[in-house]
Kinemage of the C-alpha trace (Angstrom):
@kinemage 1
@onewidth
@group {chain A} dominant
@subgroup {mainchain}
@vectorlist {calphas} color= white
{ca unk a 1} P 1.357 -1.720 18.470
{ca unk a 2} L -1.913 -0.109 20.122
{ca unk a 3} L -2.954 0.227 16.404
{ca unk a 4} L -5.896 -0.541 15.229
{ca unk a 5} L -8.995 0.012 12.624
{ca unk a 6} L -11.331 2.941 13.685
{ca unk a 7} L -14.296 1.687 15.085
{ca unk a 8} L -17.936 2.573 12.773
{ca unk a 9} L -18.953 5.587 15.517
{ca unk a 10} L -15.268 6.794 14.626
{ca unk a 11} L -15.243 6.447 10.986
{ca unk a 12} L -18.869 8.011 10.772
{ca unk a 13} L -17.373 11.241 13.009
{ca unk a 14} L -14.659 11.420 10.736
{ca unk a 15} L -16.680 10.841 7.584
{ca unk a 16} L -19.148 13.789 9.039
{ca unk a 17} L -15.883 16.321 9.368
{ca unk a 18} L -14.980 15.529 6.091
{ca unk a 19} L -17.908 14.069 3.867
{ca unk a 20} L -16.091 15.293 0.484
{ca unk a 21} L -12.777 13.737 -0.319
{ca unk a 22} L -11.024 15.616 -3.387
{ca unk a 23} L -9.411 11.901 -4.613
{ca unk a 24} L -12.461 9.659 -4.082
{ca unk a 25} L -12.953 7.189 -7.084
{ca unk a 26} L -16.459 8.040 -9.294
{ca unk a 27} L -15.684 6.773 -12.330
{ca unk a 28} L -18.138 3.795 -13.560
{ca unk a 29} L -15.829 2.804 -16.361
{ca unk a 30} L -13.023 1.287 -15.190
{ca unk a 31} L -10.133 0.087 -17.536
{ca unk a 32} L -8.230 -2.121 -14.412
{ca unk a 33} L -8.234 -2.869 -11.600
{ca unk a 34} L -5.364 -2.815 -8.807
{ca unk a 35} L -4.133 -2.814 -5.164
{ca unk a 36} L -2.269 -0.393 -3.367
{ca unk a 37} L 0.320 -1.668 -0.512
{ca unk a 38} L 2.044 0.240 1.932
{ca unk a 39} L 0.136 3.078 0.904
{ca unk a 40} L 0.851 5.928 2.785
{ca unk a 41} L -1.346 8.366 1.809
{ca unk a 42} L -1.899 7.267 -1.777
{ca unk a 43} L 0.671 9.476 -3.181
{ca unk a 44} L 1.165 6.562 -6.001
{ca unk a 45} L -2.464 5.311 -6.472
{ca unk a 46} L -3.859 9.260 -7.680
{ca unk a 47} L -2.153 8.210 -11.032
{ca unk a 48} L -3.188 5.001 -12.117
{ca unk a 49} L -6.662 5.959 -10.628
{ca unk a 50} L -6.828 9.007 -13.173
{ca unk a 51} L -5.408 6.789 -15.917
{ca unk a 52} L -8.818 4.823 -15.482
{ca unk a 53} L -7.870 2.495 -12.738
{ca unk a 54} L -9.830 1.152 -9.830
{ca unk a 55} L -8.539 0.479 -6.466
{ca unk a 56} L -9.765 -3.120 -5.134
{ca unk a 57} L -7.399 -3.215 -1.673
{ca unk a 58} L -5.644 -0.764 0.047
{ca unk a 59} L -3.131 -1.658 3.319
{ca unk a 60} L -1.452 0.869 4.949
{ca unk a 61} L -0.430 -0.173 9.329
{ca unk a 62} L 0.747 3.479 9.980
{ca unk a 63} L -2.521 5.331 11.846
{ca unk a 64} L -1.634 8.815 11.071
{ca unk a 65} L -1.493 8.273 7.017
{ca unk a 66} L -4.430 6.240 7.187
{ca unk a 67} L -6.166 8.710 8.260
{ca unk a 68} L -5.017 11.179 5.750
{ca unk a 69} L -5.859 8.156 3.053
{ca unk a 70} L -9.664 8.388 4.316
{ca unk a 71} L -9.903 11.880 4.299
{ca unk a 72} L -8.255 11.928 0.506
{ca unk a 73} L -9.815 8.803 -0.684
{ca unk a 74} L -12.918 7.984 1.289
{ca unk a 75} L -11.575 4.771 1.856
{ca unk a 76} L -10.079 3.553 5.165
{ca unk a 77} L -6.613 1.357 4.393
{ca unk a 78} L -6.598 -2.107 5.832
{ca unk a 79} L -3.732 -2.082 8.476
{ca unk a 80} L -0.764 -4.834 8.899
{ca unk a 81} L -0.638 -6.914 5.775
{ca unk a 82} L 0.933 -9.706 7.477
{ca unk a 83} L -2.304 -10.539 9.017
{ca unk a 84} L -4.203 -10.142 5.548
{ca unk a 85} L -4.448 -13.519 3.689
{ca unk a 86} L -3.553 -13.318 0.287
{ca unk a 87} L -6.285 -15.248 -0.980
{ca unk a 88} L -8.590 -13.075 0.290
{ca unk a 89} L -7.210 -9.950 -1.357
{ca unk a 90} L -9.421 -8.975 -4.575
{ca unk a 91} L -8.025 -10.004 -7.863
{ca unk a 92} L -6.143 -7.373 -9.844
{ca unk a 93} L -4.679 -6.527 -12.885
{ca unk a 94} L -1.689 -4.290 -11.538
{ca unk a 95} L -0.046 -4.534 -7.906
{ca unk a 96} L 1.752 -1.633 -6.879
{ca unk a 97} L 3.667 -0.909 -3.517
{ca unk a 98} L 5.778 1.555 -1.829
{ca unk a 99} L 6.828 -0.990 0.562
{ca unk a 100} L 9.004 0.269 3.614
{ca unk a 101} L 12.514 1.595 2.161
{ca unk a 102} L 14.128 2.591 5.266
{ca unk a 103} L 15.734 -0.314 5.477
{ca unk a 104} L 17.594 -0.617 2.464
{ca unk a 105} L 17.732 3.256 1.463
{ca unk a 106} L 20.804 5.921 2.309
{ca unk a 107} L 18.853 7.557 5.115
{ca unk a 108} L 17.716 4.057 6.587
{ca unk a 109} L 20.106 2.340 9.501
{ca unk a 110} L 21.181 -0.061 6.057
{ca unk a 111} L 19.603 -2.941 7.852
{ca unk a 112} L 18.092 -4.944 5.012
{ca unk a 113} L 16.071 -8.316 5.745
{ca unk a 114} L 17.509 -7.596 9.421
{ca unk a 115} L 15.239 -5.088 9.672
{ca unk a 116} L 11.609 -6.179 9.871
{ca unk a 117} L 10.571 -3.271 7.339
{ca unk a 118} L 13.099 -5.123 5.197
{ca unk a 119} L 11.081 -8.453 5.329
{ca unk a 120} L 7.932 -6.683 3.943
{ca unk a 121} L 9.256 -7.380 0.607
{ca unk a 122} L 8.608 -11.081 1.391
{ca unk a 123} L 4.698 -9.636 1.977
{ca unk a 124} L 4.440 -8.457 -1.824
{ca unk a 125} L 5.755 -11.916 -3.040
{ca unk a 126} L 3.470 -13.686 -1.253
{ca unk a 127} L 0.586 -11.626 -2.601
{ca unk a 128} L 2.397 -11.960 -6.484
{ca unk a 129} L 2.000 -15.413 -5.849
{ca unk a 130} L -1.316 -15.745 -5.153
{ca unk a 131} L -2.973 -13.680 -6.949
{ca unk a 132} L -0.551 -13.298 -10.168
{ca unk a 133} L -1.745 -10.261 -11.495
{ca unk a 134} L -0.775 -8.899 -15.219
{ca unk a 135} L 1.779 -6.443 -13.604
{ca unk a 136} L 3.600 -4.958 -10.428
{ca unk a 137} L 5.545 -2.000 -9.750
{ca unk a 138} L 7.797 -1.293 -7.076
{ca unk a 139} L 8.522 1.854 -5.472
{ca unk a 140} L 12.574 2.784 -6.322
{ca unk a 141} L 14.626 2.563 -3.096
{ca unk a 142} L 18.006 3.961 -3.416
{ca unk a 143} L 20.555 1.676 -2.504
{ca unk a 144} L 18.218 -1.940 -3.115
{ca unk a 145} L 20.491 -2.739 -6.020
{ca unk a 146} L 23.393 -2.867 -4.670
{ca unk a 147} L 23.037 -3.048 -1.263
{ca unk a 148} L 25.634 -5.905 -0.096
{ca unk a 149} L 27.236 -5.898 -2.646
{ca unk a 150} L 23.626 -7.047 -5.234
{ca unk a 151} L 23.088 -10.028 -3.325
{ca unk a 152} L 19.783 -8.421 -1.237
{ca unk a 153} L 18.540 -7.493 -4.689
{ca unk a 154} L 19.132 -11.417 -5.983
C-alpha cells in the first residue's frame, strides 16, 4: 500500500516536534493489561488506560492516525495485523478493537466478509484464540446484527 513503519531518523524528528504527549502511560501500578486493535487514534484505549490499564500492543495500518496515536500516546502503532503473528502479541487480560465497520455499518457499501475490512473480524479471532485473554470488547457497528438477515453475526 506504500505504507510503512517510520524509519528511527523519522520517529526521532517527530518525537523532537512533539517530545510531550498529553495521553502517554506513567503509571507504575498497573491493574491489567490489554491490546488495542484497529486503533485509530486511541479514542477507546484513553479509558481503560485511566481506569488503571496498561497497553501491551497497539496495531493500527492507516499512516495518518498512526501518526496522531504517536503524537497522543508516545507510542508508534504496529501497522497491518495480518502480518503480526498472534503468538507473538503480548499476553493480556482485556482485548479490545474497533475493527473496520464500514463494511457492515449504514454508511459502508453493506459489503460484509466481501469486503476485505469485513474479514478483519477473522484477525481478532485469531488473536482470541491464541492468546485467550480474560475479556474482549468489540466496537458496536450498526447494522452487524442483522445484517443478512443475522446470519453475518452467527
Amino acid at each position: 500500500n506504500g505504507e510503512h513503519k517510520p524509519s528511527i531518523t523519522r520517529l526521532a524528528k517527530l518525537e523532537a516536534l512533539n517530545n510531550t504527549h498529553p495521553f502517554e502511560h506513567t503509571n507504575k501500578n498497573n491493574d491489567f493489561t490489554f491490546i488495542d486493535l484497529f486503533a485509530g487514534i486511541g479514542g477507546i484505549r484513553l479509558p481503560f488506560q485511566k481506569q488503571g490499564g496498561k497497553c501491551v500492543f497497539t496495531s493500527e495500518i492507516d499512516k495518518h492516525a498512526q501518526k496522531t496515536y504517536f503524537a497522543n500516546y508516545g507510542e508508534y502503532p504496529s501497522g497491518d495485523i495480518t502480518e503480526v503473528r498472534a503468538k507473538d502479541i503480548p499476553d493480556h487480560d482485556l482485548l479490545l478493537a474497533g475493527f473496520p465497520c464500514q463494511a457492515f455499518s449504514q454508511a459502508g457499501l453493506k459489503q460484509g466478509f466481501k469486503d476485505t475490512r469485513g474479514t478483519m473480524f477473522f484477525e481478532i479471532q485469531r488473536i482470541l484464540a491464541e492468546k485467550r485473554p480474560k475479556i474482549f470488547l468489540l466496537e458496536n457497528v450498526k447494522r452487524l446484527r442483522t445484517d443478512k438477515k443475522g446470519e453475518t453475526f452467527q
